[in-house]
Residue frames as a rotation matrix with the C-alpha (Angstrom) as fourth column:
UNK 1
0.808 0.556 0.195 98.75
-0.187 0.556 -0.810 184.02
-0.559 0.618 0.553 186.81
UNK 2
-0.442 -0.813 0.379 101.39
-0.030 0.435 0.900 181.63
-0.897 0.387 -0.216 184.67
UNK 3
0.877 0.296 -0.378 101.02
-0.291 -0.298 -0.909 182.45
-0.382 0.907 -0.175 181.19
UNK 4
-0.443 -0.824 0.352 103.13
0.450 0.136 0.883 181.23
-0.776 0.549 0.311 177.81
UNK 5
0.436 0.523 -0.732 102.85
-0.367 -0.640 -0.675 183.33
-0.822 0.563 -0.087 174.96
UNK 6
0.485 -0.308 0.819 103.09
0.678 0.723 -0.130 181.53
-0.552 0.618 0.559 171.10
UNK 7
-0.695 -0.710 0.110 105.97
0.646 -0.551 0.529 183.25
-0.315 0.438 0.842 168.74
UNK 8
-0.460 0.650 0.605 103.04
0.689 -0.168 0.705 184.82
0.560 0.741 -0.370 167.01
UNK 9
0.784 0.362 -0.505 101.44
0.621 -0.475 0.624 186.50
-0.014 -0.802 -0.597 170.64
UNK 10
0.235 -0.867 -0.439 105.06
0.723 -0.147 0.676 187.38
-0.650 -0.476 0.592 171.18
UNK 11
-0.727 -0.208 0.655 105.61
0.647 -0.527 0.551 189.31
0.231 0.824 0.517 167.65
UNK 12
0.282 0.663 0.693 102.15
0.382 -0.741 0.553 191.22
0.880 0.109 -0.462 168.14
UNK 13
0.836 -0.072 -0.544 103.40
0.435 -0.516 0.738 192.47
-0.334 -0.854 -0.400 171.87
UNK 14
0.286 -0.728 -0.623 106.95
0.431 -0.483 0.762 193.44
-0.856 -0.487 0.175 170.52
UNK 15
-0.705 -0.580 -0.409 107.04
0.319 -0.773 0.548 194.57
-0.634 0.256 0.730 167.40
UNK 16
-0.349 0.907 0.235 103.38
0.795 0.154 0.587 194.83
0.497 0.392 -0.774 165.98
UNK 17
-0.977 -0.113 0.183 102.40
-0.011 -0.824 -0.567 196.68
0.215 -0.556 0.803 168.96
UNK 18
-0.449 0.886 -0.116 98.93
0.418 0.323 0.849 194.93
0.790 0.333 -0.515 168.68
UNK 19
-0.086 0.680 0.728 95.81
-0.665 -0.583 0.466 196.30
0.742 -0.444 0.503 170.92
UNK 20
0.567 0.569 -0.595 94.84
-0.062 0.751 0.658 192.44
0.821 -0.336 0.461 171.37
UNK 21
0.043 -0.270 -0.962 97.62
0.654 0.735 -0.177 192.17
0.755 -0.622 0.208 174.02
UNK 22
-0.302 -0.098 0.948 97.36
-0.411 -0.884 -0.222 195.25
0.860 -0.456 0.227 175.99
UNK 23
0.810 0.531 -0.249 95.14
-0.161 0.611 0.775 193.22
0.564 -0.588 0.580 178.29
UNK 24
0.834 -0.289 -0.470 98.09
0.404 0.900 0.164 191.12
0.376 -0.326 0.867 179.07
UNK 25
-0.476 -0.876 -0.075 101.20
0.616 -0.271 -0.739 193.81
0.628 -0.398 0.669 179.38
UNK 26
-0.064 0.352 0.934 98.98
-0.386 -0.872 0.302 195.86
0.920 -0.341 0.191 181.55
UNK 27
0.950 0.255 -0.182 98.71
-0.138 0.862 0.489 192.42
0.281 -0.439 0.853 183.60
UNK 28
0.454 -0.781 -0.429 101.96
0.861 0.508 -0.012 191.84
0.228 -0.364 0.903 183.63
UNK 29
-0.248 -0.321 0.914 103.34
-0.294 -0.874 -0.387 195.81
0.923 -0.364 0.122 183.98
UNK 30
0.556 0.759 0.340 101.09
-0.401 -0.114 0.909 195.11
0.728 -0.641 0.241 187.50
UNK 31
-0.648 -0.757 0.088 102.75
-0.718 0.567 -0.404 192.54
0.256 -0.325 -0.910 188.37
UNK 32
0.094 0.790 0.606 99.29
-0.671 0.500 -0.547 190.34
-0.735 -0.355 0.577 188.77
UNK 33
0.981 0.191 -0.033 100.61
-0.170 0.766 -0.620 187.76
-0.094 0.614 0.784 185.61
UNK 34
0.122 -0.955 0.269 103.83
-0.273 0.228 0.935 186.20
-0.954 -0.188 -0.233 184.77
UNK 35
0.715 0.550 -0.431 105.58
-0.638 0.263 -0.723 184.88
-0.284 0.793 0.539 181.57
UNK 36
0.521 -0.631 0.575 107.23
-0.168 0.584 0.794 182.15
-0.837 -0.510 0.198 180.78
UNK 37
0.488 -0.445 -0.751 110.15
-0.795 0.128 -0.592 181.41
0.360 0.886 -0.291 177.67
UNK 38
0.714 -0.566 0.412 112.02
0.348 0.798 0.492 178.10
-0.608 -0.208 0.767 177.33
UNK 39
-0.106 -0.453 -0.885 115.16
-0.464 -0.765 0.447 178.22
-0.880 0.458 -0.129 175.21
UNK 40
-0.543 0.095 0.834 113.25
0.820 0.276 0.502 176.47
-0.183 0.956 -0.228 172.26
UNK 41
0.203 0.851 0.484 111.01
0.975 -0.133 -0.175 179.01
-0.085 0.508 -0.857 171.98
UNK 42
0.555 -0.356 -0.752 113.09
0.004 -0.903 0.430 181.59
-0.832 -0.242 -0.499 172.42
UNK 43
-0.585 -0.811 0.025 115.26
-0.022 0.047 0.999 180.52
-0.811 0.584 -0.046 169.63
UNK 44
-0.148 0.650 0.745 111.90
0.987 0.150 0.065 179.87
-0.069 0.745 -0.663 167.39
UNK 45
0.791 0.569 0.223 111.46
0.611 -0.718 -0.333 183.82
-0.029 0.400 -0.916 167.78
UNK 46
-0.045 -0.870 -0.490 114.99
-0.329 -0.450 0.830 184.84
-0.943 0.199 -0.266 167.03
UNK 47
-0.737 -0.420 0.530 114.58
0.332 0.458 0.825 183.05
-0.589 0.783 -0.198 164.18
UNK 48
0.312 0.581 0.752 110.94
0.834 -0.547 0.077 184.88
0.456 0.603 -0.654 162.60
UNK 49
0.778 -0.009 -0.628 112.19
0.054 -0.995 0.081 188.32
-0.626 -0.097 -0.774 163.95
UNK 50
-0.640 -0.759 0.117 114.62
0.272 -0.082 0.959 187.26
-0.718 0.646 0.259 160.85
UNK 51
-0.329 0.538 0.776 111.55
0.920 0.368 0.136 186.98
-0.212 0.758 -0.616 158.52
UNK 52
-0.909 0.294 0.295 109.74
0.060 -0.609 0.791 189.48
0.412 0.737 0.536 156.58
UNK 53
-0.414 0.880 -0.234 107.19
0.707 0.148 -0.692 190.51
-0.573 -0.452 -0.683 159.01
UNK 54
0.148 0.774 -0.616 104.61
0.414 -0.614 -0.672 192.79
-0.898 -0.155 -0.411 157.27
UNK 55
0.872 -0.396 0.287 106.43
0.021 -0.557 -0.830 193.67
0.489 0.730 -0.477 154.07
UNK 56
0.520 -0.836 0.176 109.30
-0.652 -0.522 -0.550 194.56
0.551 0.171 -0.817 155.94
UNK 57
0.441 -0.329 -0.835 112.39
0.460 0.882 -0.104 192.93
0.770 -0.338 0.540 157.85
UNK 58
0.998 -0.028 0.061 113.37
-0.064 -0.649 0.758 194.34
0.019 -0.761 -0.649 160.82
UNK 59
0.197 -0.979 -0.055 117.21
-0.386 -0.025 -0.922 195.04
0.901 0.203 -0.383 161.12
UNK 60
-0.257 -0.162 -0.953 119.59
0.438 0.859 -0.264 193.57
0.862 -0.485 -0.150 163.04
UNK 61
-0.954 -0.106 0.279 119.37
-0.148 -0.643 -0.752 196.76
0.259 -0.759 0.598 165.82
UNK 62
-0.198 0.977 -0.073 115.33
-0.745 -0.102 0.659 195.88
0.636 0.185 0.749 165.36
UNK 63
0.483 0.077 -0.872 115.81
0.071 0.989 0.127 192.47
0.873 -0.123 0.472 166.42
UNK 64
-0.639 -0.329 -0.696 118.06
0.715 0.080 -0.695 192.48
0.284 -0.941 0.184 169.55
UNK 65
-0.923 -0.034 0.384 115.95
-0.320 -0.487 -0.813 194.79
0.215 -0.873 0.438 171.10
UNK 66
0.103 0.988 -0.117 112.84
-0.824 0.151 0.547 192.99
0.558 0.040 0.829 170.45
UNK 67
0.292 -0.123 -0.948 114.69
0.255 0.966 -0.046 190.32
0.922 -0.228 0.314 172.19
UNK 68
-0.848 -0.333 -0.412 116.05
0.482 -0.163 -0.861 191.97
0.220 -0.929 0.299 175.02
UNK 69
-0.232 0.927 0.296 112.16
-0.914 -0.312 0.259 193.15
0.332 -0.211 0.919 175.71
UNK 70
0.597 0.646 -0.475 111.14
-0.264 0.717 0.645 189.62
0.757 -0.260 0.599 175.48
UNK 71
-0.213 -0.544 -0.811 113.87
0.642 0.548 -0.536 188.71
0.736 -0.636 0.233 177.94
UNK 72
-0.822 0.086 0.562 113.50
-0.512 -0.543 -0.666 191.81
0.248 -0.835 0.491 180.27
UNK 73
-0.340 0.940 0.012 109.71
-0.839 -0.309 0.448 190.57
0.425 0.142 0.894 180.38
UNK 74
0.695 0.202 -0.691 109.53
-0.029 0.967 0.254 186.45
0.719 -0.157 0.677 180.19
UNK 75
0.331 -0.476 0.815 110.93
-0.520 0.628 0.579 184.19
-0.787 -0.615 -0.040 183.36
UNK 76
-0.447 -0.497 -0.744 113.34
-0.868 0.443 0.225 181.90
0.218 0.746 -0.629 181.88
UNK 77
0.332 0.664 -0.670 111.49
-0.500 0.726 0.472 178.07
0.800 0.178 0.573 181.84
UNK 78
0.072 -0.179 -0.981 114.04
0.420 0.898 -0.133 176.73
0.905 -0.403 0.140 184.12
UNK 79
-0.961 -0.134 0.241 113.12
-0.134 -0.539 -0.832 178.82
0.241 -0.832 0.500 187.09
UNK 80
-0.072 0.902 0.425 110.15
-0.964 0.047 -0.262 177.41
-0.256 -0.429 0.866 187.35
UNK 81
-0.189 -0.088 -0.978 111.07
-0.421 0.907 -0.001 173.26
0.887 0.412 -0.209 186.18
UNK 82
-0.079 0.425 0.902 108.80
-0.938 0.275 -0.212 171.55
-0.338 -0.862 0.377 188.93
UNK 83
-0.943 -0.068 0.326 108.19
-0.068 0.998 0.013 167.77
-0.326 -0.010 -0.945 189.13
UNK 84
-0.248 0.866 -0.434 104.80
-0.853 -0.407 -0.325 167.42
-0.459 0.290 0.840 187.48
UNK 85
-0.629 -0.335 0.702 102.76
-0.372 0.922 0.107 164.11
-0.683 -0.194 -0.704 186.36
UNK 86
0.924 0.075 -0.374 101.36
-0.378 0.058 -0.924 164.98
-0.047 0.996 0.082 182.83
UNK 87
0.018 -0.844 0.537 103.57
0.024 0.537 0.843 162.57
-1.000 -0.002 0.030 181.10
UNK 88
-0.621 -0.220 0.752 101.85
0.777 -0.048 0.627 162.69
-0.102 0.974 0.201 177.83
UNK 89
-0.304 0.564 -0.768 100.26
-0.450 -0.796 -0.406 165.84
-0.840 0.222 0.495 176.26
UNK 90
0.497 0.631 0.596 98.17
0.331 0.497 -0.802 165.82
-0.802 0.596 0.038 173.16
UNK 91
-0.295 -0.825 0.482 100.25
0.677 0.176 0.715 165.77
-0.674 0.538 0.507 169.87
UNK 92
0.007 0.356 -0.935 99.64
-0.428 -0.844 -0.324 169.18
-0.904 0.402 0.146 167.91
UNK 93
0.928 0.192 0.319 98.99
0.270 0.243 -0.932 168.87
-0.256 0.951 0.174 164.18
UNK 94
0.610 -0.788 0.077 101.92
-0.205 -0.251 -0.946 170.82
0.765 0.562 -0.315 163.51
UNK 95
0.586 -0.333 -0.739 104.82
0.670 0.712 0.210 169.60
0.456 -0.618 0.640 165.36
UNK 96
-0.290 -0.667 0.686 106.44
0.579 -0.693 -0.429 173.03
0.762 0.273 0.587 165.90
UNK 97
0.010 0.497 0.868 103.80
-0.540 -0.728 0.423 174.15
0.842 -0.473 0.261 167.95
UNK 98
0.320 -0.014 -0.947 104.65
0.446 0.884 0.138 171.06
0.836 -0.467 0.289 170.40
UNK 99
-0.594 -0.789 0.153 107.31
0.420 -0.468 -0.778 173.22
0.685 -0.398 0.610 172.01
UNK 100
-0.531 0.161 0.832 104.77
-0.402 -0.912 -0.081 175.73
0.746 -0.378 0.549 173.40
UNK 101
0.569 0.783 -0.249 102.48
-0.435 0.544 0.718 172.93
0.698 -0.300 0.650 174.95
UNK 102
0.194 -0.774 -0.603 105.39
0.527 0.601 -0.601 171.45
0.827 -0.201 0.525 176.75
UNK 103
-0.868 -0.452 -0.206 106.57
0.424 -0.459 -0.781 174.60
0.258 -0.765 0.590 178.68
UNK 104
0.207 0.947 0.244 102.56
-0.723 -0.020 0.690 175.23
0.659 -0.319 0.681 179.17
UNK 105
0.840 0.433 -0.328 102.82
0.039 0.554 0.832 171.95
0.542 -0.711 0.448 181.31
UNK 106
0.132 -0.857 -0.498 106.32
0.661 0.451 -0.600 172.27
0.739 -0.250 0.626 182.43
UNK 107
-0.908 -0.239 0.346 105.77
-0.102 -0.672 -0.733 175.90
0.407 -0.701 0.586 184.14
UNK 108
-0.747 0.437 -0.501 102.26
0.645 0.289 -0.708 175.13
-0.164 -0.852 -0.498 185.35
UNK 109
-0.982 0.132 0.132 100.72
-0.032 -0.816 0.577 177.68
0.184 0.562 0.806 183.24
UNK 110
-0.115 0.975 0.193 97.07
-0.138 0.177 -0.975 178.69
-0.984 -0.138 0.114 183.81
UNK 111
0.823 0.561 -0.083 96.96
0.020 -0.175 -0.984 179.79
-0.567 0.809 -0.155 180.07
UNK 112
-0.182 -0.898 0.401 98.89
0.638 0.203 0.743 179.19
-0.749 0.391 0.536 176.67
UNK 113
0.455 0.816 -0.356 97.95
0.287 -0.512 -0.809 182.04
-0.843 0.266 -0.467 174.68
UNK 114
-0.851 0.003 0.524 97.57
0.524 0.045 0.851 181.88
-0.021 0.999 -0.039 170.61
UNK 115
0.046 0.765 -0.642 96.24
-0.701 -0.434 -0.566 182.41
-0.712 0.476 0.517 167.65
UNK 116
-0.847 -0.230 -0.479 97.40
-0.525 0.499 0.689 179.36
0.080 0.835 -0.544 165.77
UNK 117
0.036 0.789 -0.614 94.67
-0.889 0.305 0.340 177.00
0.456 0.533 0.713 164.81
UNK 118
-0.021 -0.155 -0.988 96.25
-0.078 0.985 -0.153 173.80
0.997 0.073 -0.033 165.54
UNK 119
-0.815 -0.207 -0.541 96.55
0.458 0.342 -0.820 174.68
0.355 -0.917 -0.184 169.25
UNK 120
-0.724 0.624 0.295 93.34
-0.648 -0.466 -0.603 176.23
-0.239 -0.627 0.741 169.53
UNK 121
0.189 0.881 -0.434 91.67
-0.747 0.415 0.519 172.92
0.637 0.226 0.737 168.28
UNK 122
-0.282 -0.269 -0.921 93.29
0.168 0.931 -0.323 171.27
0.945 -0.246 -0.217 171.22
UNK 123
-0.893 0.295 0.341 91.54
-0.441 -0.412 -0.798 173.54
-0.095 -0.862 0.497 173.83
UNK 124
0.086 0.969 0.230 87.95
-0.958 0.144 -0.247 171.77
-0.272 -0.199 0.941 172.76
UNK 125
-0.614 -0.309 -0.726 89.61
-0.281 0.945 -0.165 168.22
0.738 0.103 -0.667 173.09
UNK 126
0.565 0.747 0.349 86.86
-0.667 0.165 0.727 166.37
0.486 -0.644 0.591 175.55
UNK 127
0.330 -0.332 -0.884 89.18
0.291 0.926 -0.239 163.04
0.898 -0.178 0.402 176.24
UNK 128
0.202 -0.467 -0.861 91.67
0.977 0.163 0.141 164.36
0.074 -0.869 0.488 178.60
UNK 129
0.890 0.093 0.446 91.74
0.164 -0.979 -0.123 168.01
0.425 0.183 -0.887 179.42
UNK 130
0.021 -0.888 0.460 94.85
0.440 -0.405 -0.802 169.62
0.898 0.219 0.382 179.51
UNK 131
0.159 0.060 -0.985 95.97
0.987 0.013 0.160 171.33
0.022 -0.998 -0.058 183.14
UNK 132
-0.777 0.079 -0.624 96.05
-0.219 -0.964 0.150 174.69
-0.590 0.253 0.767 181.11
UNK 133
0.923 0.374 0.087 93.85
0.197 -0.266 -0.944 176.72
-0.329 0.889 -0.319 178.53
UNK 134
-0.359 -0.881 0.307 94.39
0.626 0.017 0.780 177.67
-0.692 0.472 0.546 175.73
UNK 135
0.665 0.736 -0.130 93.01
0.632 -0.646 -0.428 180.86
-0.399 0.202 -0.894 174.50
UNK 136
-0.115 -0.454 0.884 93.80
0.776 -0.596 -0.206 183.91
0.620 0.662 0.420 172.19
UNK 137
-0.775 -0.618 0.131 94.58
0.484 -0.714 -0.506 186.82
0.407 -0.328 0.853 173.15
UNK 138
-0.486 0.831 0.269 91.04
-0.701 -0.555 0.449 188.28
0.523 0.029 0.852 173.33
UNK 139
0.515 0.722 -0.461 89.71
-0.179 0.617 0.767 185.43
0.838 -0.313 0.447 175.15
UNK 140
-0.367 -0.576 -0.730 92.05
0.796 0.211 -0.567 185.61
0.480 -0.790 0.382 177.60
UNK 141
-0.934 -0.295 0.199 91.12
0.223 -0.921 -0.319 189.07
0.278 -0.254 0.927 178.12
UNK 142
0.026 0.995 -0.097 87.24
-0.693 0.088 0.716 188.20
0.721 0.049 0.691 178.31
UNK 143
-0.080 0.020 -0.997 87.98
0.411 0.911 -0.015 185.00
0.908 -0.411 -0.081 180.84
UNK 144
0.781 0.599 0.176 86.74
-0.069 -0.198 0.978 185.88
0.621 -0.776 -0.113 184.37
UNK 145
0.468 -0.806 -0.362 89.86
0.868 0.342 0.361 184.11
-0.168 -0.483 0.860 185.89
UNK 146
-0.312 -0.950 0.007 91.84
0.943 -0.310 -0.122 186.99
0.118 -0.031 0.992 184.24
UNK 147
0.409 0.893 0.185 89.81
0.420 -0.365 0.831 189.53
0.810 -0.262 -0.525 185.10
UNK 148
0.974 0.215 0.076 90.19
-0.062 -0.072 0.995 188.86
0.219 -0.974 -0.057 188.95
UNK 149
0.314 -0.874 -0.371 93.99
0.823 0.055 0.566 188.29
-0.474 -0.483 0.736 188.69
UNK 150
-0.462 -0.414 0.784 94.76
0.619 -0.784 -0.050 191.52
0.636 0.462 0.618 186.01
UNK 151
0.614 0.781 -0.115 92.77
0.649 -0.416 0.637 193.71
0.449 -0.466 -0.762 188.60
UNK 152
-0.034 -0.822 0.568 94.71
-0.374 -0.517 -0.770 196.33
0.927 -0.239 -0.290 190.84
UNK 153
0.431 0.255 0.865 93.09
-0.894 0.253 0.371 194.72
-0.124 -0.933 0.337 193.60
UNK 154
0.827 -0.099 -0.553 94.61
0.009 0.986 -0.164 191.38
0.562 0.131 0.817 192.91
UNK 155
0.468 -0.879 0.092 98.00
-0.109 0.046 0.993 189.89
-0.877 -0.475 -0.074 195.03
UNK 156
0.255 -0.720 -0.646 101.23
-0.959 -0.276 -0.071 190.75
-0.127 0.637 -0.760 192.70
UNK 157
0.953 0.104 -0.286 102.48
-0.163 0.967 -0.194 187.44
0.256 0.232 0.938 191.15
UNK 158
0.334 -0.934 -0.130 105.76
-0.879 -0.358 0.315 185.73
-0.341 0.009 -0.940 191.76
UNK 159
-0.391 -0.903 -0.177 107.87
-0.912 0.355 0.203 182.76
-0.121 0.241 -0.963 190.73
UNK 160
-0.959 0.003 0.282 106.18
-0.149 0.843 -0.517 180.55
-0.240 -0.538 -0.808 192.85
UNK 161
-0.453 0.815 0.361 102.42
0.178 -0.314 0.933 181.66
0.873 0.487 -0.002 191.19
UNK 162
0.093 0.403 -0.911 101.29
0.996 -0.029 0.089 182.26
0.010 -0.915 -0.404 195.14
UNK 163
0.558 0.306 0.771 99.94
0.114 -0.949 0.294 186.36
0.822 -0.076 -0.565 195.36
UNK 164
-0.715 -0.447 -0.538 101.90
0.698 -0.498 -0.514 188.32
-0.038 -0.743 0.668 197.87
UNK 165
0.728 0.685 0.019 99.82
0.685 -0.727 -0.042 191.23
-0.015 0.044 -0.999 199.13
């Protein structure tokens, strides 16, 4: 399974430590899910692992290793740039969150998984459905599909999103 995870998913897996994504690093620990980073969105969470997250700011020794997690973890976007014939996507309210939709269609993702608002009010768009979801963390973890690929019984993901046994 091709997964993208928003800066916000990304903060609660590395330095939150949230519950909601266990689901997913148990998925990916398996090897039954994948993740993908471009280098905008990488650079959008170098830049809030500057911010005041909780009260506090994480130092600088905080920060590079929360990055060298997300890097040990995510595929980089262009290892997976495929020819693909979504030309237009739907325009997010906020334009920031554009970024994440993009490398959602650019790696083929099954799922773009938030919590922001603006991109979960484009998952119940009727016009033209998107060739991903888009689901929080908990609804990913509730979705049959992931389920049957986070299993131990499932085939191990790779590159190509095709199970190996």
């Amino acid at each position: 399974m091709r997964l993208v995870l928003d800066t916000n998913v990304w903060l609660d897996w590395l330095v939150f430590a949230d519950a909601g994504v266990a689901p997913i690093k148990k998925a990916v620990a398996r090897g039954t899910a994948g993740i993908f980073i471009s280098a905008a969105c990488e650079t959008e969470l170098i830049r809030v692992l500057g911010y005041a997250l909780s009260g506090r700011t994480l130092d600088a020794a905080a920060q590079a290793s929360a990055l060298a997690q997300c890097r040990a973890i995510a595929r980089d976007a262009q290892d997976c740039a495929e020819p693909h014939d979504i030309a237009a996507l739907p325009r997010c309210e906020d334009p920031n969150d554009q970024m994440f939709l993009e490398l959602a269609r650019d790696c083929r993702a099954d799922a773009l998984i938030t919590k922001d608002r603006d991109l979960l009010a484009l998952a119940t768009r009727k016009v033209k459905p998107l060739p991903f979801r888009i689901l929080t963390p908990r609804e990913l973890a509730r979705s049959d599909c992931f389920n049957a690929w986070a299993s131990p019984n499932s085939p191990r993901w790779h590159a190509t999103g095709a199970g190996v046994d």
